[in-house]
Backbone as CSV, one residue per row, in Angstrom:
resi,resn,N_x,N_y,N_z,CA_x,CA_y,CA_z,C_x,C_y,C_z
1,UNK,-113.554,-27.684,72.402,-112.245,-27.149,72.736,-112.362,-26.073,73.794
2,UNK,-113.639,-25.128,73.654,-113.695,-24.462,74.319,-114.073,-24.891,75.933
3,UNK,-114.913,-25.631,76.454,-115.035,-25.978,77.072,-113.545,-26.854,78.145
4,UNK,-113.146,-27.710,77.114,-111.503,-28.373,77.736,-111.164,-26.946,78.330
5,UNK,-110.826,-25.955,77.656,-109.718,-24.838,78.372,-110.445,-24.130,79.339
6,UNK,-111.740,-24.424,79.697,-112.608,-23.549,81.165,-112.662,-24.708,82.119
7,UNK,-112.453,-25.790,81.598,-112.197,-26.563,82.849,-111.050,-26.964,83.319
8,UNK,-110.047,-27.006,82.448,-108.579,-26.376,83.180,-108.019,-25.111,83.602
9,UNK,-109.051,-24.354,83.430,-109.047,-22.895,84.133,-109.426,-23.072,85.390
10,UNK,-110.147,-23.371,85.304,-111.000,-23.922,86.999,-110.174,-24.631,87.719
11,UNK,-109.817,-25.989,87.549,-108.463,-26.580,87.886,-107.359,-25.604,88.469
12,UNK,-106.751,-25.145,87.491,-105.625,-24.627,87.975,-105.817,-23.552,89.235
13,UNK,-107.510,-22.656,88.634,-107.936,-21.902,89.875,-107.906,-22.599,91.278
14,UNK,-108.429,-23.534,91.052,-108.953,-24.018,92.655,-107.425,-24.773,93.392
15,UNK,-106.518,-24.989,92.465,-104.812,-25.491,92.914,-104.435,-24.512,93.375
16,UNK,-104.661,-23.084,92.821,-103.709,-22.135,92.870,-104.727,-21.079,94.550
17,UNK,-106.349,-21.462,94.631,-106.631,-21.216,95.575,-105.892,-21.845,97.172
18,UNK,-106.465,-23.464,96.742,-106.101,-24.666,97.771,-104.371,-24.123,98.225
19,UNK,-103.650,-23.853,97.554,-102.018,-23.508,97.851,-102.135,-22.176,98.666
20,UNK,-102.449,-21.312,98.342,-102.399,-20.350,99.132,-103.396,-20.315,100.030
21,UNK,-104.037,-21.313,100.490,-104.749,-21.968,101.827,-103.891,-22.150,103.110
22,UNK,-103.234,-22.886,102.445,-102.712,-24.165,103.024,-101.545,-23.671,103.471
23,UNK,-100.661,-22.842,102.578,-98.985,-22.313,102.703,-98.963,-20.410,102.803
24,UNK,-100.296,-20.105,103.203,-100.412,-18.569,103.345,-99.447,-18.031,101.798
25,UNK,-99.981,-16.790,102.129,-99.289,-15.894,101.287,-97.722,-15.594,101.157
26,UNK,-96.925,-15.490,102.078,-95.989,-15.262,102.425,-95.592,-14.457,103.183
27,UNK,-96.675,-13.129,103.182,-96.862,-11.855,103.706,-96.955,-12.142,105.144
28,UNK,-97.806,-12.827,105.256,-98.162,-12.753,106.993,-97.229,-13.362,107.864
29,UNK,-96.850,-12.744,108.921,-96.385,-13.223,109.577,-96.681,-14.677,110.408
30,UNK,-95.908,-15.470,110.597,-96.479,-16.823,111.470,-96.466,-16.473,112.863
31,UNK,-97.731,-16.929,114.004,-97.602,-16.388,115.053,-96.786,-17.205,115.730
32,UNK,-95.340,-16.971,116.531,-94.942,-17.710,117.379,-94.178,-17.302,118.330
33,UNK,-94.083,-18.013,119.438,-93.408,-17.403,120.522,-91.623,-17.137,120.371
34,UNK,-91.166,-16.230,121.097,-89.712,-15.899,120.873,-89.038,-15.370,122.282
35,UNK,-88.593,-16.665,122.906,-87.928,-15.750,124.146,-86.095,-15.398,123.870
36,UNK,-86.322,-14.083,124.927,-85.091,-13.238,124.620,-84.527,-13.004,125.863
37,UNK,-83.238,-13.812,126.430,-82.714,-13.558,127.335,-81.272,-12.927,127.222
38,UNK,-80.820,-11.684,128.051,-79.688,-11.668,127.440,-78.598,-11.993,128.327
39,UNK,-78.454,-12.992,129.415,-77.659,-13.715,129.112,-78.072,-15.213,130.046
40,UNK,-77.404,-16.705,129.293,-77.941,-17.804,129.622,-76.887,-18.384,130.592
41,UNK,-76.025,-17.787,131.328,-75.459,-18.194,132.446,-75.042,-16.792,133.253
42,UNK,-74.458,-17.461,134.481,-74.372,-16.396,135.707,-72.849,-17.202,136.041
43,UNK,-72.156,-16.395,136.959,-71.131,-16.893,137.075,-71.354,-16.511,139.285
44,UNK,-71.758,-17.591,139.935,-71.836,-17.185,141.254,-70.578,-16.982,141.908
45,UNK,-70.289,-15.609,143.030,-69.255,-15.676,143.767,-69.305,-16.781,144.647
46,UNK,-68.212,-16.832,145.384,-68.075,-17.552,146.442,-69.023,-17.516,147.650
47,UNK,-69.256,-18.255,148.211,-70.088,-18.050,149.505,-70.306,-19.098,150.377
48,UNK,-70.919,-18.336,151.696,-70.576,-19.440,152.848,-71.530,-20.588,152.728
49,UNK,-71.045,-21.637,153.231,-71.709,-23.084,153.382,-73.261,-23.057,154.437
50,UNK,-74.102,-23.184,153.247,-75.408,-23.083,154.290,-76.654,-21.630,153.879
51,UNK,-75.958,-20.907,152.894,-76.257,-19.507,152.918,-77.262,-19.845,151.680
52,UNK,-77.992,-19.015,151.232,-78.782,-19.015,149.928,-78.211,-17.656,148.858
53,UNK,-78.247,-17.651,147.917,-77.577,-17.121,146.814,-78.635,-17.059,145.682
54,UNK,-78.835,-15.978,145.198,-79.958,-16.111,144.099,-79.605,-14.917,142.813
55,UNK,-80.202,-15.229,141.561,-80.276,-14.557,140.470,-80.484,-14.870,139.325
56,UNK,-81.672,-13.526,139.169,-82.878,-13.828,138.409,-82.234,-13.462,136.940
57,UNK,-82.857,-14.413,135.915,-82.623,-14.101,134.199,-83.899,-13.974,133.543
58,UNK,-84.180,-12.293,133.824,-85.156,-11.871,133.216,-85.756,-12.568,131.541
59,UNK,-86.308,-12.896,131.007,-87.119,-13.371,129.595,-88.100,-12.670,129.418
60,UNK,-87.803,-12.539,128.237,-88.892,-11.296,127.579,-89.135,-11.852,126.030
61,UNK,-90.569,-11.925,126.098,-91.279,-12.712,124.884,-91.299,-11.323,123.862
62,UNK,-90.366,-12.130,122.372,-90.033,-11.190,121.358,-90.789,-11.527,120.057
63,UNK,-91.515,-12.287,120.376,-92.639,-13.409,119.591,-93.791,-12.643,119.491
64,UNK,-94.714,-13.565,118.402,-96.454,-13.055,118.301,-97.340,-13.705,118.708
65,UNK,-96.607,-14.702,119.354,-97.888,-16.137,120.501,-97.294,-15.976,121.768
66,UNK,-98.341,-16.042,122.881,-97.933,-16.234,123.801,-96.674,-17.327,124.163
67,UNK,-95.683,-17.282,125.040,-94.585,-17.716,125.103,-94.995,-18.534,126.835
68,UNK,-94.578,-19.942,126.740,-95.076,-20.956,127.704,-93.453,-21.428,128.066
69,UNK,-93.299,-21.112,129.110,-92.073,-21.710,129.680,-92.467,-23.414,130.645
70,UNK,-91.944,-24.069,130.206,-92.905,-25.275,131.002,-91.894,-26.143,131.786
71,UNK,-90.838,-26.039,131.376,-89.767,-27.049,132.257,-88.289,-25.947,132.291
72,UNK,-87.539,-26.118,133.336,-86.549,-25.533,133.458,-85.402,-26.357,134.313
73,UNK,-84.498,-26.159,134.095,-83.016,-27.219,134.533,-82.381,-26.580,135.028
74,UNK,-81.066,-26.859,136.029,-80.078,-26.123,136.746,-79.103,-26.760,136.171
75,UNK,-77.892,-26.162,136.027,-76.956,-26.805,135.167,-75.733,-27.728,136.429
């Protein structure tokens, strides 16, 4: 009898290790990137035909992994 209940001690130990492997503690933070723009459109004035017009939307990584911008679109 004694033996049955040290080897379901062990069991449950090594489940209850393997889980908090696998699914962290809860505590730690997950590292990931977080960009923070504050704002996601521009509204351009008018302007002459031919001219160039520009403005920049600063991003600032609010994350704990480096932050990879890899594709970007014009609307």
């Amino acid at each position: 009898m004694r033996c049955n209940s040290l080897k379901w001690f062990v069991i449950a130990g090594c489940l209850l290790f393997s889980a908090s492997v696998c699914f962290g503690s809860g505590n730690e933070e997950q590292k990931a990137p977080s960009a923070a723009v504050p704002a996601d459109s521009f509204e351009f004035p008018s302007a002459i035909e031919g001219s160039s017009v520009e403005h920049s939307f600063p991003i600032r990584n609010t994350g704990t992994a480096p932050l990879k911008i890899e594709s970007v679109k014009t609307g």
